[in-house]
Structures are given as C-alpha cells and as structure tokens.
N, CA, C and O atoms as a GROMACS GRO file, in nm:
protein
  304
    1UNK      N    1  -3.383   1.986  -0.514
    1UNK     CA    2  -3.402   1.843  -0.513
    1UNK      C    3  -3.283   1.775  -0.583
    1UNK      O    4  -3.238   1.791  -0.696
    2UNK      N    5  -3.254   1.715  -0.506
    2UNK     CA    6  -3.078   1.626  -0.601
    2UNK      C    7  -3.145   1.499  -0.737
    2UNK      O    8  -3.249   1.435  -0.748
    3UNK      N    9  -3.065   1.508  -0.790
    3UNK     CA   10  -3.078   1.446  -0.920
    3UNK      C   11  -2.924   1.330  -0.908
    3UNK      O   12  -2.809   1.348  -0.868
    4UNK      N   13  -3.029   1.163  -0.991
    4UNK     CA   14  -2.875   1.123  -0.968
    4UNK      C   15  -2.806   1.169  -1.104
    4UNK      O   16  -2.849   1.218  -1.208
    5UNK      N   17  -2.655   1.128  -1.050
    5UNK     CA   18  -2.529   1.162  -1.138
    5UNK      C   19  -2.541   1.072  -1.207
    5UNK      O   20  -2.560   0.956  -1.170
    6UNK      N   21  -2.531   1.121  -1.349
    6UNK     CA   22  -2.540   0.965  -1.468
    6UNK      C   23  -2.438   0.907  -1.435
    6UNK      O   24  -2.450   0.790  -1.400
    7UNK      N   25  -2.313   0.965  -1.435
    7UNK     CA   26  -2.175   0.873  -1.402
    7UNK      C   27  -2.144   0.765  -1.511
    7UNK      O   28  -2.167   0.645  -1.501
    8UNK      N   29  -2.073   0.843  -1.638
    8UNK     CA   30  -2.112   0.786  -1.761
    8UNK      C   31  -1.944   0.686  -1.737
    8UNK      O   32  -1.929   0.572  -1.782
    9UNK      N   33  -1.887   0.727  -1.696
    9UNK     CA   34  -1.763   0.606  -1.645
    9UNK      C   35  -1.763   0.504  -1.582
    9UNK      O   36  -1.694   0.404  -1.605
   10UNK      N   37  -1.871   0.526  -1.464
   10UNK     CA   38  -1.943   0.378  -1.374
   10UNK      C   39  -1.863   0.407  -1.256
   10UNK      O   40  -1.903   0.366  -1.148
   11UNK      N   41  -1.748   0.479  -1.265
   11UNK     CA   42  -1.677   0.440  -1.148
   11UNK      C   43  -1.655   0.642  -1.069
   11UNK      O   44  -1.548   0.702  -1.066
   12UNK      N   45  -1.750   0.681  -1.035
   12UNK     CA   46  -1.752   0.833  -1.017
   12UNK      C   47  -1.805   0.765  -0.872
   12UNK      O   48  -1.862   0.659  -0.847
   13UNK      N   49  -1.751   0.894  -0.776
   13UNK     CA   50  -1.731   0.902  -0.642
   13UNK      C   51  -1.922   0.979  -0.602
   13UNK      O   52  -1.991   0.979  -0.499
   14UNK      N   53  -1.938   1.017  -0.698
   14UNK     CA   54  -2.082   1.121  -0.732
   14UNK      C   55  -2.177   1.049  -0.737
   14UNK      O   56  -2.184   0.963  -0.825
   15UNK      N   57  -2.277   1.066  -0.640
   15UNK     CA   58  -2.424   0.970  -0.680
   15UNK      C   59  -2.536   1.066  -0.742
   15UNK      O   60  -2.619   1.034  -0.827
   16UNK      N   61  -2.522   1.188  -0.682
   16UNK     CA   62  -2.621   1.300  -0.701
   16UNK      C   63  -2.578   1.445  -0.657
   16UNK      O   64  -2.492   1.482  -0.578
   17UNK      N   65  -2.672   1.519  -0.738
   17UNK     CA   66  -2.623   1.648  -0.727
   17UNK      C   67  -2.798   1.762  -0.759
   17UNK      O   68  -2.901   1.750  -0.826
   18UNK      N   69  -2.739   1.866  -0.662
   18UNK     CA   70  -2.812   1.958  -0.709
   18UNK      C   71  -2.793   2.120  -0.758
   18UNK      O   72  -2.716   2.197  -0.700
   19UNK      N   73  -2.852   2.148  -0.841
   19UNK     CA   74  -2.793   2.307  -0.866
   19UNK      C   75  -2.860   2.441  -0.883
   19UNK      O   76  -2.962   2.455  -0.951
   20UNK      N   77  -2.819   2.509  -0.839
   20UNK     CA   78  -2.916   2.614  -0.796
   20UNK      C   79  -2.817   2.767  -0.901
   20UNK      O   80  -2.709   2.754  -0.958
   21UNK      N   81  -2.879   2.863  -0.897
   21UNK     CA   82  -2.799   2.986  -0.972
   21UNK      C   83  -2.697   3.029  -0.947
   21UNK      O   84  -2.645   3.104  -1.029
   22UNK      N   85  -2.609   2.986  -0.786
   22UNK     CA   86  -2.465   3.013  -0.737
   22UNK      C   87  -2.417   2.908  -0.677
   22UNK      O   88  -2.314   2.910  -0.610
   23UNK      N   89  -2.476   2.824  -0.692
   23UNK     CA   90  -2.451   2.654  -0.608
   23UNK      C   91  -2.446   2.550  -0.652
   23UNK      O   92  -2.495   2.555  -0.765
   24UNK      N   93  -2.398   2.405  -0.616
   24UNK     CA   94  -2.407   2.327  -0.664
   24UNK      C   95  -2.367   2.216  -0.523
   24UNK      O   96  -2.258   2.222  -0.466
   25UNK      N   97  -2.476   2.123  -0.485
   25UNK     CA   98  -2.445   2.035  -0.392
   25UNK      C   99  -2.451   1.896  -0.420
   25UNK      O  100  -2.550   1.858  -0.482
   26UNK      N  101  -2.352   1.798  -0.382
   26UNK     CA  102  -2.331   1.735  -0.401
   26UNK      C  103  -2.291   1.612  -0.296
   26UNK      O  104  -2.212   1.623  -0.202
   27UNK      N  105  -2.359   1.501  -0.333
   27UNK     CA  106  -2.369   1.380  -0.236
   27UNK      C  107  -2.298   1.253  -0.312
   27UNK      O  108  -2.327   1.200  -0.419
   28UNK      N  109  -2.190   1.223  -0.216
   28UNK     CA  110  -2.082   1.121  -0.247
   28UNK      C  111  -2.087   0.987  -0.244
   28UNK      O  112  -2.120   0.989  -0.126
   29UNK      N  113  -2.084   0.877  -0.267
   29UNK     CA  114  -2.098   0.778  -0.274
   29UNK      C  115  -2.002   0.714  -0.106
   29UNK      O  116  -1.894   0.750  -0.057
   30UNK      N  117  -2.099   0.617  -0.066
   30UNK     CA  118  -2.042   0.575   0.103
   30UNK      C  119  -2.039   0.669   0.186
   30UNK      O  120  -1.956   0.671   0.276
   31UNK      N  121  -2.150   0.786   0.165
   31UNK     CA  122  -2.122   0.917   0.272
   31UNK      C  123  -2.268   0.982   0.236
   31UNK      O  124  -2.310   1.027   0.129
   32UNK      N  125  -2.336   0.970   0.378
   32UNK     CA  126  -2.505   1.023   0.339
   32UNK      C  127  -2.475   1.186   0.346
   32UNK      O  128  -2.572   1.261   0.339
   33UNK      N  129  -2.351   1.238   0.359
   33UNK     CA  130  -2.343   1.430   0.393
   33UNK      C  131  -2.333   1.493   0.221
   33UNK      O  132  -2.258   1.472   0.126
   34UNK      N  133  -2.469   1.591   0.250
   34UNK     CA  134  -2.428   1.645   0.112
   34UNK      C  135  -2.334   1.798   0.188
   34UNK      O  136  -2.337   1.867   0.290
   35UNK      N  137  -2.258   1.787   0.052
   35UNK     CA  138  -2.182   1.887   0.052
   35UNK      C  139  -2.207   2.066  -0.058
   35UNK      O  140  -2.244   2.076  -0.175
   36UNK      N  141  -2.177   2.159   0.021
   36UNK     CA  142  -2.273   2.271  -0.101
   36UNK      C  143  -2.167   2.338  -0.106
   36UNK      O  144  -2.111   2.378  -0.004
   37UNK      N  145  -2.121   2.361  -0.230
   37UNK     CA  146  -2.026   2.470  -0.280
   37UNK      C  147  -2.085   2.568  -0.342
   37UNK      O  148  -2.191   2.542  -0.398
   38UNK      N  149  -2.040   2.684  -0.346
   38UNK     CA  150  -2.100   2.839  -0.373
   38UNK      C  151  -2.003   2.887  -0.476
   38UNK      O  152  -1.910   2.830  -0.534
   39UNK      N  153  -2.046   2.997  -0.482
   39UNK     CA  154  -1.991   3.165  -0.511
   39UNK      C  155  -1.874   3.174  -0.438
   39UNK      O  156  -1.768   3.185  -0.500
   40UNK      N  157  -1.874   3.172  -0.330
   40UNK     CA  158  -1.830   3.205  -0.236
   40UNK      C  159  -1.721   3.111  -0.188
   40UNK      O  160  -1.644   3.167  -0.111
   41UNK      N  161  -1.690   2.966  -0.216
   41UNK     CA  162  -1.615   2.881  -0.162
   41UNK      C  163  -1.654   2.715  -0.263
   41UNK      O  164  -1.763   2.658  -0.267
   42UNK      N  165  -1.604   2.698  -0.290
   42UNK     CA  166  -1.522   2.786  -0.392
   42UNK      C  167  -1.454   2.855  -0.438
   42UNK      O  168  -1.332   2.869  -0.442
   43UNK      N  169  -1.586   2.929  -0.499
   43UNK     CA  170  -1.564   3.038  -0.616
   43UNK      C  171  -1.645   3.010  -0.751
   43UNK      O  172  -1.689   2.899  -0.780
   44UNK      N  173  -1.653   3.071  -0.793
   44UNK     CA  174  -1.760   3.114  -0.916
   44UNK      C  175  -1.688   3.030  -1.065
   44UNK      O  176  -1.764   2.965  -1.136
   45UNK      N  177  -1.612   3.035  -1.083
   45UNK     CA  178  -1.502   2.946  -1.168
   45UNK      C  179  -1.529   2.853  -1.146
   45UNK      O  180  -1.616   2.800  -1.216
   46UNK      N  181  -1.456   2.767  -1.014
   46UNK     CA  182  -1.524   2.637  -0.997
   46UNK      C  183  -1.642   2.552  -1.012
   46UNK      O  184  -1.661   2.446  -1.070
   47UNK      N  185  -1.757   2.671  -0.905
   47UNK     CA  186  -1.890   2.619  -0.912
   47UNK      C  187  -1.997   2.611  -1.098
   47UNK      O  188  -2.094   2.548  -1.141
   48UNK      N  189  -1.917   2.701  -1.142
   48UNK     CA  190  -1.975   2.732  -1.274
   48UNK      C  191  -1.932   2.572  -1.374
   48UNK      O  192  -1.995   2.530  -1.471
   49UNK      N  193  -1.824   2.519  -1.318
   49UNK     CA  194  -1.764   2.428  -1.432
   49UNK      C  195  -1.785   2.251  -1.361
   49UNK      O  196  -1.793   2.139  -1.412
   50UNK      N  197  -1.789   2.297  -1.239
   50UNK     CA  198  -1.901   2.163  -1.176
   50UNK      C  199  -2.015   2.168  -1.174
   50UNK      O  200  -2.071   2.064  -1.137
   51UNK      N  201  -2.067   2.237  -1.197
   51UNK     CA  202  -2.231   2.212  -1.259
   51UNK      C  203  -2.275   2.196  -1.452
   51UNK      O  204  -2.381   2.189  -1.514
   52UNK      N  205  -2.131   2.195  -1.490
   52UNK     CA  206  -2.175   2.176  -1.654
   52UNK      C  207  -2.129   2.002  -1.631
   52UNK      O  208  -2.204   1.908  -1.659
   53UNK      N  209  -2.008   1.991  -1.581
   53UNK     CA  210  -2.005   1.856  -1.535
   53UNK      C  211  -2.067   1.755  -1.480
   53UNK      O  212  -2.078   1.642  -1.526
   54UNK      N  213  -2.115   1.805  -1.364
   54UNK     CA  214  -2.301   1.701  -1.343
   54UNK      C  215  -2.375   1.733  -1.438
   54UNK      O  216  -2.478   1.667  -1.426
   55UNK      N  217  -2.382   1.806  -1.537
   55UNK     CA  218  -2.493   1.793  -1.624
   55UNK      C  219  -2.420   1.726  -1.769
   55UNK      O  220  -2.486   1.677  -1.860
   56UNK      N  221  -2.304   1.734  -1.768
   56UNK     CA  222  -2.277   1.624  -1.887
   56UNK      C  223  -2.257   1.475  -1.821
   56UNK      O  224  -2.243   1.385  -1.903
   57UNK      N  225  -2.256   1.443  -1.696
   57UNK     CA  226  -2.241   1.292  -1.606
   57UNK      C  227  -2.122   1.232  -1.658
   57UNK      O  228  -2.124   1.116  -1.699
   58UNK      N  229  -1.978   1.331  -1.661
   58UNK     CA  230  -1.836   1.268  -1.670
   58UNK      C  231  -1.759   1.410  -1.601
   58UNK      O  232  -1.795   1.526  -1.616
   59UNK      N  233  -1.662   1.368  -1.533
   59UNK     CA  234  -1.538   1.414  -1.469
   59UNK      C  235  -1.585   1.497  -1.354
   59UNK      O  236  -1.507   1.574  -1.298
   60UNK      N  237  -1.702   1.486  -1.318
   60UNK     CA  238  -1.714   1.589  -1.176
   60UNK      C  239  -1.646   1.488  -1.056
   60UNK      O  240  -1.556   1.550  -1.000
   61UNK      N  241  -1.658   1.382  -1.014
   61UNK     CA  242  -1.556   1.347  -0.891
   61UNK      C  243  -1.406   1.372  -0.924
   61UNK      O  244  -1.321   1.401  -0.840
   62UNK      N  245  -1.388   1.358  -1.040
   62UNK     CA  246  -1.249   1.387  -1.091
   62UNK      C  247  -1.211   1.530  -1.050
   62UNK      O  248  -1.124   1.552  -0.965
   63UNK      N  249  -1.282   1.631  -1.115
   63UNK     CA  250  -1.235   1.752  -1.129
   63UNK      C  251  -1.262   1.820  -0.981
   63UNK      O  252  -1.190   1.918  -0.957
   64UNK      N  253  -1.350   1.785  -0.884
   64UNK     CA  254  -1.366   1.822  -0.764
   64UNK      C  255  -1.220   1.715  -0.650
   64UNK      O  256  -1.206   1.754  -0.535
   65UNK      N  257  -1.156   1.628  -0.685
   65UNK     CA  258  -1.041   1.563  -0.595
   65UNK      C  259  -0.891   1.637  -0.667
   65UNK      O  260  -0.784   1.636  -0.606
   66UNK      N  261  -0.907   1.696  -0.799
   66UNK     CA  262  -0.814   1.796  -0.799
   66UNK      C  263  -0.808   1.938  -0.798
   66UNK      O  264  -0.699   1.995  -0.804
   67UNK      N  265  -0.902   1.992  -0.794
   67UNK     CA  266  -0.891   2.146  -0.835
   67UNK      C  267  -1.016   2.172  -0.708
   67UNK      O  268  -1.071   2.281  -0.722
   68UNK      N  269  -1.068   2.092  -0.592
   68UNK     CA  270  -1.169   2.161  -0.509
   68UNK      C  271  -1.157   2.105  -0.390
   68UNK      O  272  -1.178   2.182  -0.297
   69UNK      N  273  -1.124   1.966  -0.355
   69UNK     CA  274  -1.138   1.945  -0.228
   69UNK      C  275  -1.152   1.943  -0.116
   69UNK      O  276  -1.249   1.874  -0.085
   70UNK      N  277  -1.101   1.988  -0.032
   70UNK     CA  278  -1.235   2.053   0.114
   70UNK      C  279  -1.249   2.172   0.082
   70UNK      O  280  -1.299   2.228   0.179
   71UNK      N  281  -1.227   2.272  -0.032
   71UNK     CA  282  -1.327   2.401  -0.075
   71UNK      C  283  -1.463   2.416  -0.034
   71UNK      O  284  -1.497   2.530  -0.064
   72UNK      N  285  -1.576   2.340   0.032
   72UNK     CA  286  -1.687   2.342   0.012
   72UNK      C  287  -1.762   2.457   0.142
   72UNK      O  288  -1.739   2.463   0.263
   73UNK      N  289  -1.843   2.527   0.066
   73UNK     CA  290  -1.896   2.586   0.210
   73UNK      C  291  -1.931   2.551   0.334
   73UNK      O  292  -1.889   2.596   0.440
   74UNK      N  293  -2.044   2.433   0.307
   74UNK     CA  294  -2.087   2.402   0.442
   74UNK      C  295  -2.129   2.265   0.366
   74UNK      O  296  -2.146   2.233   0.248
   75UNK      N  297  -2.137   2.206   0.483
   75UNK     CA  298  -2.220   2.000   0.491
   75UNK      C  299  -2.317   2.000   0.596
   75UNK      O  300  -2.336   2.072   0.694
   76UNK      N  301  -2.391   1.867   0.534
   76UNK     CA  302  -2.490   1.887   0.676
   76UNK      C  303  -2.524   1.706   0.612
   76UNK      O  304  -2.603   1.633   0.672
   0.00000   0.00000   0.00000
C-alpha cells in the first residue's frame, strides 16, 4: 500500500512510496505510473538507501535523478 512522501522540502518530485523487503515503488508527482525498483535493478545499494530516504521524507527525488534514473525494473 503506498504511503505519502512527507517531502520535508515541499518541492520533491515524490508523492508516495511503497516498500517491501527488496523493493521500493514509487509514484511521481504529474505522472499516475508507479515505478518499482528491486534487488535486481537497481541494485541492492540503491534500493536499500531509497527506502531510508522515503522514510526520513528528504532527498529521495534528489538521490533517484542522480544516482538511479531509468534504473527501475518495471512501471505499470
């Protein structure tokens, strides 16, 4: 179930997110497609440090437009 993004800056690309034990999906602001990054695509590095980031609600649109960008497994 997605949770919104506190978005403690006001100005995050992130409305909501959800996270699971190798995942983390995420739904963008002006765009109804959530997007799911893994283990796998990713990578485990990444997905591990965007999900401490939606859970502190600062730098996840940030840190996903430099270090992840179309990385994501699959959208729907």
């Amino acid at each position: 179930m997605m949770k919104p993004y506190r978005n403690q800056s006001g100005d995050s690309g992130v409305v909501s997110f959800e996270i699971g034990p190798d995942f983390i999906n995420l739904k963008f602001r002006n765009n109804d497609t959530v997007y799911h990054y893994d283990h796998t695509m990713p990578g485990q590095i990444h997905v591990e440090r965007m999900k401490r980031l939606a859970l502190a609600g600062a730098g996840l649109s940030t840190y996903v437009s430099q270090h992840v960008r179309d990385s994501y497994a699959s959208k729907e």
